[in-house]
C-alpha positions in Angstrom: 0.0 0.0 0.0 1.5 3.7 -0.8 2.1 6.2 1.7 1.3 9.9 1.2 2.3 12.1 4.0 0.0 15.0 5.2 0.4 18.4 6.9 -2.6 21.1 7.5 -1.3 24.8 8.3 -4.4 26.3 9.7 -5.6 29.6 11.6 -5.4 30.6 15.0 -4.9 33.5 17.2 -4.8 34.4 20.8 -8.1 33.1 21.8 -9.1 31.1 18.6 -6.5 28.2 19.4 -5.7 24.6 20.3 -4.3 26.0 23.2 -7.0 27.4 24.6 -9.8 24.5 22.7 -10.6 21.2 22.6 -9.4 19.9 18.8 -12.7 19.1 18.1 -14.2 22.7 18.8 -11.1 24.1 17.0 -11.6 22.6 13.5 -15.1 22.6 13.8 -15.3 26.5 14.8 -16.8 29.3 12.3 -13.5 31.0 12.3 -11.4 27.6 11.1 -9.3 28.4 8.0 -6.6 26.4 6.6 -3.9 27.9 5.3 -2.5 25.2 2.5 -1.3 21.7 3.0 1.7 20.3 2.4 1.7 16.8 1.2 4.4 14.1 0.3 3.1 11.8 -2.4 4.1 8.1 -2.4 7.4 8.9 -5.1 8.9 11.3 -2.4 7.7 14.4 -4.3 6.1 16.6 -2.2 3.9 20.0 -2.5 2.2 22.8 -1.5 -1.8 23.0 -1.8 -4.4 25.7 -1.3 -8.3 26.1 -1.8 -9.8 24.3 -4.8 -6.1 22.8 -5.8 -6.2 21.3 -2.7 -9.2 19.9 -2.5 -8.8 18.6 -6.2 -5.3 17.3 -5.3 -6.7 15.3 -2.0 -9.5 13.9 -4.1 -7.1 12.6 -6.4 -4.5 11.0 -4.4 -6.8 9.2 -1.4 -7.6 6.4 -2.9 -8.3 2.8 -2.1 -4.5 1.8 -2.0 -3.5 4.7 0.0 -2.7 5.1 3.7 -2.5 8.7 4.9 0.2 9.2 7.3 0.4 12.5 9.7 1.7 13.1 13.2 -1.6 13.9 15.5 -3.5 12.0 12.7 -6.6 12.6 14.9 -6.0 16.7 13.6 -5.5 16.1 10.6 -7.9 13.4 10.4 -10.9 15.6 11.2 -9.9 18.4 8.9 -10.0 16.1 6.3 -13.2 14.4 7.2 -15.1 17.4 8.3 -14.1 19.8 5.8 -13.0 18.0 2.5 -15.5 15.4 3.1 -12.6 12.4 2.8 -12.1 9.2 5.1 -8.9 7.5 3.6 -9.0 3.9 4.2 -5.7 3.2 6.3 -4.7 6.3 9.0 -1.1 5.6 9.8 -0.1 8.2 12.9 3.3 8.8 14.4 2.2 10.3 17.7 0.6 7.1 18.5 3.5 4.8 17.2 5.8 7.2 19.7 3.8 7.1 22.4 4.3 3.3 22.5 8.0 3.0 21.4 9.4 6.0 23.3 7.6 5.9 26.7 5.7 8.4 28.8 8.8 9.4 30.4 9.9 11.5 27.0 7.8 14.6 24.9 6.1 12.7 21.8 5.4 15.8 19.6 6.9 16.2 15.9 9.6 19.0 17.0 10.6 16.7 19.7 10.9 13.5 18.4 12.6 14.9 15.2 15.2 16.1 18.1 15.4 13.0 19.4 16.1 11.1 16.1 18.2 13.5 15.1 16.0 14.7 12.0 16.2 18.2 12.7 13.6 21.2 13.9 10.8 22.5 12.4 10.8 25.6 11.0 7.1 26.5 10.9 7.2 30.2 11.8 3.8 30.1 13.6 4.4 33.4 15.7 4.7 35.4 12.8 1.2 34.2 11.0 -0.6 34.2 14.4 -3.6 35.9 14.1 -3.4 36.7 10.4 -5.9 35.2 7.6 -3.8 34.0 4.6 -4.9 36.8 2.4 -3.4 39.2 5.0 0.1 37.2 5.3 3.1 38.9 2.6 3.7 36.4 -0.1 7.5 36.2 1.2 6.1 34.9 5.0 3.5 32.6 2.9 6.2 31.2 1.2 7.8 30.8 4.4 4.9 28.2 5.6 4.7 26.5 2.8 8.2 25.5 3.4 7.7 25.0 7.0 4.8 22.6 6.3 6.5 20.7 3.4 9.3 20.2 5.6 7.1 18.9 8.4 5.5 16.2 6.2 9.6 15.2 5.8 10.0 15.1 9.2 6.8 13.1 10.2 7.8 10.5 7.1 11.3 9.7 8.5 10.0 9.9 11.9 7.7 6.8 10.6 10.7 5.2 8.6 12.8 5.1 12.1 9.3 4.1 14.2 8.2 1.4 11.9 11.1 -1.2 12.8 10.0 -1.8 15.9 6.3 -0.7 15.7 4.5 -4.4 16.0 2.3 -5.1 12.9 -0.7 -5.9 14.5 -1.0 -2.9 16.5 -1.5 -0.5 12.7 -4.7 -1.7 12.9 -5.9 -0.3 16.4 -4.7 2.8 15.9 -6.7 3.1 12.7 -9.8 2.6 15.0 -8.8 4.5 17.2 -8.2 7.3 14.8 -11.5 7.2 12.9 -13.6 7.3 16.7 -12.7 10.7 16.5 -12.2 12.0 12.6 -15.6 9.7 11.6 -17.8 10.3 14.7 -21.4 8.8 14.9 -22.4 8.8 18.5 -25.5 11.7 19.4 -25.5 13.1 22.3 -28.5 14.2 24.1 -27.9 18.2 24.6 -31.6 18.6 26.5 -30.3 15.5 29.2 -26.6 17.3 29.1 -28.4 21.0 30.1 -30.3 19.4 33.1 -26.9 17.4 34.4 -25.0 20.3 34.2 -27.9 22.5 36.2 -28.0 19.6 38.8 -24.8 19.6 39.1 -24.7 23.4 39.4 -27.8 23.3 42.4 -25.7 20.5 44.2 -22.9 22.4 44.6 -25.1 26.0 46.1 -26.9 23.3 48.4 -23.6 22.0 49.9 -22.4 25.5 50.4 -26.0 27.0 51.8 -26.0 24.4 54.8 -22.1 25.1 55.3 -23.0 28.9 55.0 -19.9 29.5 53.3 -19.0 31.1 49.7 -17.0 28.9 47.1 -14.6 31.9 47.1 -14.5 31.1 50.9 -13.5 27.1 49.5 -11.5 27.8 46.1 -9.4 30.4 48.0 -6.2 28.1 50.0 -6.0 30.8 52.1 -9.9 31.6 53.7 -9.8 27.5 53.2 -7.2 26.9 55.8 -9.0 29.8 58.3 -12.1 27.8 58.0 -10.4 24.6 59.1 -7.9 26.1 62.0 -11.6 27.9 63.3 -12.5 24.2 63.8 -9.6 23.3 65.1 -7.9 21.5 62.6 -3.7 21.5 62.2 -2.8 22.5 58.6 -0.1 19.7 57.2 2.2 20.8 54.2 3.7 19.5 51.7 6.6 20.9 49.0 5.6 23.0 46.2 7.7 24.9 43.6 8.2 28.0 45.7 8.4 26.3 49.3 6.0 24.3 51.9 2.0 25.1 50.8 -1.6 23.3 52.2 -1.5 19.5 51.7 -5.2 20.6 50.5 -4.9 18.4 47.1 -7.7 15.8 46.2 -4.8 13.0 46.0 -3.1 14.4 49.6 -3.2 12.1 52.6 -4.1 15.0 54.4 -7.4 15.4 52.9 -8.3 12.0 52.7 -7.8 11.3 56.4 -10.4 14.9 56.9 -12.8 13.3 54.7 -13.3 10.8 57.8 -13.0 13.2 60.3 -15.0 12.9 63.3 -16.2 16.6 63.5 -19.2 16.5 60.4 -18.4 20.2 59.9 -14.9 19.5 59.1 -15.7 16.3 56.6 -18.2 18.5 55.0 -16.0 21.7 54.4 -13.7 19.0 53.0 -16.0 17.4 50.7 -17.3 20.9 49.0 -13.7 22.1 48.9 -13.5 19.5 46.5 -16.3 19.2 44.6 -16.4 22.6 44.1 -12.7 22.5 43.0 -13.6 19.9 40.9 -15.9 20.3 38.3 -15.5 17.3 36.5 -19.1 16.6 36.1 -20.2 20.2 35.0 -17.4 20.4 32.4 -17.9 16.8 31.1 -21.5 18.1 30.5 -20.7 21.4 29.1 -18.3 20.2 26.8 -20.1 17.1 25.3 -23.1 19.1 25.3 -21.6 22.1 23.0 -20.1 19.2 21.1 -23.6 17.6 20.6 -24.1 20.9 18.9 -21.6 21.0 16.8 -22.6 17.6 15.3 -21.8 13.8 16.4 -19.7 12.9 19.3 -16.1 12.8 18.2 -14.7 10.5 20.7 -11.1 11.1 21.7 -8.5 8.4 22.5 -4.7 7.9 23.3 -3.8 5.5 21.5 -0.9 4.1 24.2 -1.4 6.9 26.2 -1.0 5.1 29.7 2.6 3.6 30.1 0.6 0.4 30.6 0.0 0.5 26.5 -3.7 0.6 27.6 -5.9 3.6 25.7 -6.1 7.0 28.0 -8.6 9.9 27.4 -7.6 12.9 25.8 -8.8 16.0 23.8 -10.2 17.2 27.6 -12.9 14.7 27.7 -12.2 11.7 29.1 -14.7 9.2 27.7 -13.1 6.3 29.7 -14.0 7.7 32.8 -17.7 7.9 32.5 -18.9 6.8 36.3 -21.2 3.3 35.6 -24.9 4.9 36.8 -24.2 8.1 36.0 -26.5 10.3 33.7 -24.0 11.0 32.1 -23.8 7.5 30.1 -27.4 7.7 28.9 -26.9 10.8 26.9 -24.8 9.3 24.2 -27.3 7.3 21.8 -26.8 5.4 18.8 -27.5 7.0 15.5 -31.3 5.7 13.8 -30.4 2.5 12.6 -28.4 1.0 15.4 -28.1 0.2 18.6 -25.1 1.0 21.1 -23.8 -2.5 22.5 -21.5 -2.5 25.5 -19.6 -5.7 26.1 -17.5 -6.0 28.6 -14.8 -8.0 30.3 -15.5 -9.8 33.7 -13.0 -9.2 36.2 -10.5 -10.0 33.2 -7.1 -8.5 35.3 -8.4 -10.9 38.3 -8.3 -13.8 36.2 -5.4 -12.9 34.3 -3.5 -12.0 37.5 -4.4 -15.6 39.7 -4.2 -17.8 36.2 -0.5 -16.4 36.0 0.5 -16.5 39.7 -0.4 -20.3 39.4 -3.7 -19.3 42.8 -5.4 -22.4 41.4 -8.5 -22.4 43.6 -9.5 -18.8 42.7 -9.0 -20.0 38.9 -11.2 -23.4 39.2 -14.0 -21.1 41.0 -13.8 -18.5 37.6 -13.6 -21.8 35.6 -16.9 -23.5 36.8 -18.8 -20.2 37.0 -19.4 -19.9 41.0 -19.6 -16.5 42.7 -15.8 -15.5 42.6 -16.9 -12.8 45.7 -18.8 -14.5 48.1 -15.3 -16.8 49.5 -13.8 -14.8 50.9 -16.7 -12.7 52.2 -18.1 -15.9 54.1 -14.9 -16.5 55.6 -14.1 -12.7 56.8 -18.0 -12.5 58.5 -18.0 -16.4 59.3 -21.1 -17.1 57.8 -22.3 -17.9 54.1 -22.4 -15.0 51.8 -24.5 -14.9 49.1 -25.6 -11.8 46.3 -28.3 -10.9 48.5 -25.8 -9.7 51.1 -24.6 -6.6 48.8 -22.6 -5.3 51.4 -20.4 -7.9 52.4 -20.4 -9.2 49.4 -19.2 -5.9 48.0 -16.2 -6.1 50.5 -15.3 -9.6 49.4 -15.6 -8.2 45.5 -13.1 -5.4 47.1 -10.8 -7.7 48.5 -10.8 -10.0 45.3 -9.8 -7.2 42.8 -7.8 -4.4 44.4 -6.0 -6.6 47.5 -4.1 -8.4 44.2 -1.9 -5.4 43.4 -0.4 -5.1 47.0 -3.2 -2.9 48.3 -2.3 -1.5 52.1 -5.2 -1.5 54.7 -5.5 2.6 54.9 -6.6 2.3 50.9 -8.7 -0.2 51.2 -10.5 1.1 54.2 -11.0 4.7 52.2 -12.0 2.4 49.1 -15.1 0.5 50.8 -16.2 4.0 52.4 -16.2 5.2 48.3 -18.5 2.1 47.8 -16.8 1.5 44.2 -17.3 -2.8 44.8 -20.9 -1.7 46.3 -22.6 0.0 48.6 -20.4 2.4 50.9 -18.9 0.4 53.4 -17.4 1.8 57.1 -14.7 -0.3 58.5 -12.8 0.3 61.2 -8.6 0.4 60.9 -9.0 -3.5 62.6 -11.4 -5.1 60.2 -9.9 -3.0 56.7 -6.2 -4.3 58.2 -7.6 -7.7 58.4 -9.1 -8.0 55.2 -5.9 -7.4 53.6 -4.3 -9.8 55.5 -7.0 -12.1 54.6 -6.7 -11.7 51.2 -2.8 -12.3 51.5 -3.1 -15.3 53.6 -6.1 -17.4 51.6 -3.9 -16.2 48.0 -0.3 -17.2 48.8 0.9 -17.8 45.4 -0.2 -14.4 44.5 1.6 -13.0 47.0 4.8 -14.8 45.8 4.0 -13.4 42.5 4.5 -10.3 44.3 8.0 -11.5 44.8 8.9 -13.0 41.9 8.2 -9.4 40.5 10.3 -7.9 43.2 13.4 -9.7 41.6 12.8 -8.7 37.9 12.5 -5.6 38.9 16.6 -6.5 39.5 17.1 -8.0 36.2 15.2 -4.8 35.0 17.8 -2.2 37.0 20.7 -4.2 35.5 19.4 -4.1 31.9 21.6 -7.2 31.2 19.0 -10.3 30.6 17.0 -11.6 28.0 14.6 -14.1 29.7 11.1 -15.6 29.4 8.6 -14.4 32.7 5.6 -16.3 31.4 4.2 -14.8 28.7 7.0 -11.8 28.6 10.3 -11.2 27.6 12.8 -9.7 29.6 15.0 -7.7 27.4 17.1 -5.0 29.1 15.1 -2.3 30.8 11.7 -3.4 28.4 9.5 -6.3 29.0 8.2 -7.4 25.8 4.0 -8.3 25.9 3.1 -11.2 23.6 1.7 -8.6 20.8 5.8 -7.3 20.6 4.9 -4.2 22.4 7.1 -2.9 25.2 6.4 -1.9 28.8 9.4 0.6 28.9 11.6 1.3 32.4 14.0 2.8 30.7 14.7 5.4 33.6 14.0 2.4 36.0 17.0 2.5 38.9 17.5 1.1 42.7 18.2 4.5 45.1 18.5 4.9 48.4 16.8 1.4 49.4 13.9 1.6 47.0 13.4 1.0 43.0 12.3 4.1 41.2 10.7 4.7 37.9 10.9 8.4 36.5 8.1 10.0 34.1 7.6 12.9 32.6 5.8 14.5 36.4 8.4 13.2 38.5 9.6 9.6 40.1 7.9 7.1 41.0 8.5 4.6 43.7 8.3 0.9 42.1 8.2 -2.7 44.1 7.2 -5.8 43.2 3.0 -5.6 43.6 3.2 -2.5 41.6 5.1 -4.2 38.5 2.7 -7.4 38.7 -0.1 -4.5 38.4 1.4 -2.8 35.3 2.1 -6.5 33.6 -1.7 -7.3 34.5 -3.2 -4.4 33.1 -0.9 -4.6 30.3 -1.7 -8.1 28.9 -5.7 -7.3 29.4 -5.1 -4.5 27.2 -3.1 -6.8 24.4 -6.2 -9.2 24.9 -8.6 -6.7 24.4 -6.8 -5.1 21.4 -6.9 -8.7 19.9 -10.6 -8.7 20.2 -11.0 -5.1 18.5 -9.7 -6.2 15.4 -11.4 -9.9 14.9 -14.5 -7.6 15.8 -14.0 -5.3 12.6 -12.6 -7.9 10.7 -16.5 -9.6 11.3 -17.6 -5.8 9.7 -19.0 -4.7 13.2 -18.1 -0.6 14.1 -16.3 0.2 17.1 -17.2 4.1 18.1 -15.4 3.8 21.5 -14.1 1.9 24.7 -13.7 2.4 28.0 -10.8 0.4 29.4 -11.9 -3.6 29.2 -15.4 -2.2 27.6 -16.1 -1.6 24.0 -19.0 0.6 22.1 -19.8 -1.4 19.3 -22.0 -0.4 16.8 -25.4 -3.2 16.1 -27.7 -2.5 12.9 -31.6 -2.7 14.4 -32.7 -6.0 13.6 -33.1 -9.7 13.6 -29.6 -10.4 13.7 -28.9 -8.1 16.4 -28.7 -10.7 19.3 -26.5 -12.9 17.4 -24.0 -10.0 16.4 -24.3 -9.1 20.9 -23.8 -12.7 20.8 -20.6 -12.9 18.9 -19.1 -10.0 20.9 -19.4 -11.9 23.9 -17.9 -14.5 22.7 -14.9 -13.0 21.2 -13.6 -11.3 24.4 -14.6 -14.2 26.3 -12.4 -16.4 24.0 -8.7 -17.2 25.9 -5.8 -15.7 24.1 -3.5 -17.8 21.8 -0.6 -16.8 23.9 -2.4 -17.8 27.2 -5.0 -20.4 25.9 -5.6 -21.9 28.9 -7.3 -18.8 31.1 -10.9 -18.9 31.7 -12.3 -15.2 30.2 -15.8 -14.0 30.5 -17.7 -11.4 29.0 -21.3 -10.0 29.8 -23.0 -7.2 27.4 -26.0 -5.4 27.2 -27.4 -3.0 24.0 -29.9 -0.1 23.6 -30.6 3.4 22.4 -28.0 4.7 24.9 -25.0 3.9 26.3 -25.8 3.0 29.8 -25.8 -0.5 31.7 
């Protein structure tokens, strides 16, 4: 298949920018303009297009045997979609190649990656067109862009040359899906449901601060925040910041965790509307999908590779993986007429993967012959049979089962049942949280020597000398090599002061041996569920979105409509070729709306 090689140069200015929008507001704003594009054809000629030429020109070369290539192919993908009315039939996209072959800890855009390759800068000059239409730009500074932008289609084709020889073959095809969620969106969403969220949402918030009878200037400000809490007697902890000690008052800080349980109601409350009024997740979510709506379908945003598990991460400022199950929010995207919106899902797929590869063979035989997978070691914490009707202990056990497998202390899991995320909200004391953890460690031994077995790769890892089997991954150097040839990159992995650490782009991390079984876990349900994408649209089905082990497929209204649910079900439930002995399970639902 030929290659052509594509570069928009568009407008902007101060406010009208990607900067300051979402992608998908930018290019499908009144004010969008492109400039030209630059685009190298499949000979290694390349050019400079504008207005009708360049629409003739891209109507001419995006055939059936082409593959467009671009870096941020999810730009350039909607440009060409929205505006020039063209879908090519293979998307080929450097940014998400990098994003898997360089790691999280490095910048992944075109002027860096061309640094890092050694390739050269760009030479765009995008401060002196800022703000100017092309027919105000002198012919000289036109010329000037044109340049800029061939050279950029250069850079992003040997960017792709150096990429490719280690870019796994089977993974070309996910990010093509994952490219045309966004540049070929379907999804409607509902603006009249998104209007009445975001007013909810908005009356919430002035009910918390009415009883409180304090301002959310009073709880945005640090400083009135921290007068409110010393009135109730509360010490102020710190922690480092870039210009000294400041508030531990962070959503993610202990500190604010532990006043979340406080004793004093006033205090626990004052905390809780410092952060939801700080956080206005659900307001925004509902703003922006619901001006989006407007704008036309719902072009769902995805990184392909964007979490240094490999696994998908949201992007474009609305996180579609992160959609709360029971929310309102779910049930105002709906399929377009024609379809419905199915929703199959995984079943506790890292659970299974994690006790089938630590060898915990009584947790695998209950998965295997379809018992209750919860209710064990529920019955054994409150010494009596557990059953679904008990949804509170039951929700513990479920708990334990799936976050005590990653090395989960007893503080977390206590602040984890009060959250009710396994079920209803749960309130343990320090004693029974600590001995549910212990539980879980004593009745799963060999997961807890998985734990260990992990601790001394993380050795092998820091001495970036071995080339060894680990079950179904390769140790080579500082990568560990998944069974779809993608690496899990600890590149900057090292052994200071007593302690492995891992550095990112935000800072180090500390790393032990739980914490690598977790990233291998998550990392070999995301290979398995990118194996199931493509048998999926190699059947001719439409994948419009995912969420983490959950995938938004697209069913035509019908007879055959069960059967095609049917066959989804069945293909992530199918065990891998590269672990064919683990017992998977899916479940999956299908309506108007995305909702379970």
């Amino acid at each position: 298949m030929q290659i052509i090689t594509l570069d928009f140069e568009t407008y902007f200015d101060k406010e009208y920018s990607l900067r300051r929008m979402t992608t998908e507001a930018y290019v499908r704003d009144p004010r969008f303009e492109v400039h030209g594009a630059a685009i190298r054809f499949a000979n290694g000629e390349t050019g400079w297009y504008r207005g009708d030429l360049l629409q003739k020109v891209l109507n001419d070369v995006v055939r059936d045997d082409v593959a467009v290539l671009a870096h941020h192919a999810q730009f350039e993908g909607l440009i060409l979609s929205h505006h020039f009315g063209i879908r090519p039939r293979v998307w080929l996209d450097t940014l998400s190649m990098a994003r898997l072959l360089v790691g999280n800890h490095l910048r992944v855009g075109l002027e860096s990656l061309a640094r890092q390759f050694n390739l050269g800068a760009k030479i765009v000059p995008y401060n002196q067109f800022k703000g100017r239409h092309w027919i105000d730009i002198p012919s000289d500074l036109q010329d000037q862009i044109a340049a800029g932008s061939i050279h950029d289609c250069e850079l992003t084709f040997q960017l792709f040359q150096k990429l490719k020889a280690n870019f796994p073959i089977s993974e070309y095809q996910l990010v093509d899906i994952t490219i045309r969620m966004f540049t070929e969106p379907c999804l409607e969403g509902d603006i009249d449901l998104l209007a009445d969220i975001w007013i909810e949402e908005a009356d919430r918030k002035q009910d918390m601060l009415m009883e409180l009878g304090v301002s959310a200037d009073d709880l945005q400000s640090s400083a009135r925040f921290m007068q409110l809490l010393q009135a109730e007697g509360v010490d102020i902890e710190y922690k480092n910041g870039k210009n000294g000690n400041i508030p531990a008052f962070g959503k993610n800080d202990e500190f604010m965790k532990e006043l979340l349980d406080d004793d004093d109601e006033r205090v626990s409350n004052l905390v809780a509307c410092r952060l939801g009024i700080k956080s206005t997740a659900i307001q925004t979510r509902a703003e922006r999908l619901g001006f989006m709506a407007g704008r036309g379908a719902l072009c769902i945003y995805l990184r392909y590779a964007g979490a240094a598990t490999t696994r998908w991460a949201g992007g474009d400022h609305c996180n579609f993986q992160n959609l709360k199950r029971g929310h309102r929010l779910r049930t105002a995207i709906r399929a377009p007429a024609g379809y419905v919106l199915a929703a199959p899902d995984a079943s506790q797929i890292e659970c299974r993967f994690l006790n089938y590869l630590a060898g915990q063979q009584d947790v695998i035989d209950r998965f295997k012959s379809g018992g209750d997978p919860y209710v064990g070691i529920a019955s054994e914490f409150y010494g009596r049979p557990i059953t679904k009707a008990d949804q509170n202990e039951r929700g513990t056990g479920k708990q334990a089962e799936l976050s005590c497998g990653y090395g989960c202390g007893w503080e977390k899991f206590k602040r984890t049942a009060a959250l009710g995320i396994y079920g209803p909200p749960i309130e343990l004391t320090d004693h029974e949280a600590a001995a549910f953890v212990k539980l879980y460690r004593g009745t799963h031994p060999r997961v807890v020597a998985y734990w260990r077995e992990a601790e001394s790769i993380l050795t092998k890892l820091v001495a970036a000398t071995f080339n060894q089997q680990w079950g179904p991954f390769t140790i080579k150097g500082k990568r560990i090599i998944l069974p779809n040839g993608a690496p899990l990159i600890y590149d900057t992995l090292e052994w200071h002061q007593g302690e492995y650490r891992l550095r990112n782009r935000y800072g180090w991390q500390k790393m032990y041996g739980a914490k690598l079984v977790e990233n291998v876990i998550q990392a070999i349900a995301r290979v398995h569920i990118g194996d199931c994408m493509k048998a999926i649209r190699n059947e001719g089905l439409r994948i419009v979105g995912m969420s983490h082990d959950e995938l938004w497929v697209l069913i035509e209204e019908g007879d055959g409509a069960e059967d095609d649910l049917q066959f989804l079900i069945d293909v992530i439930s199918s065990s891998p070729p590269w672990l064919p002995n683990v017992p998977l399970a899916a479940e999956g639902k299908m309506g108007k709306v995305y909702a379970k």
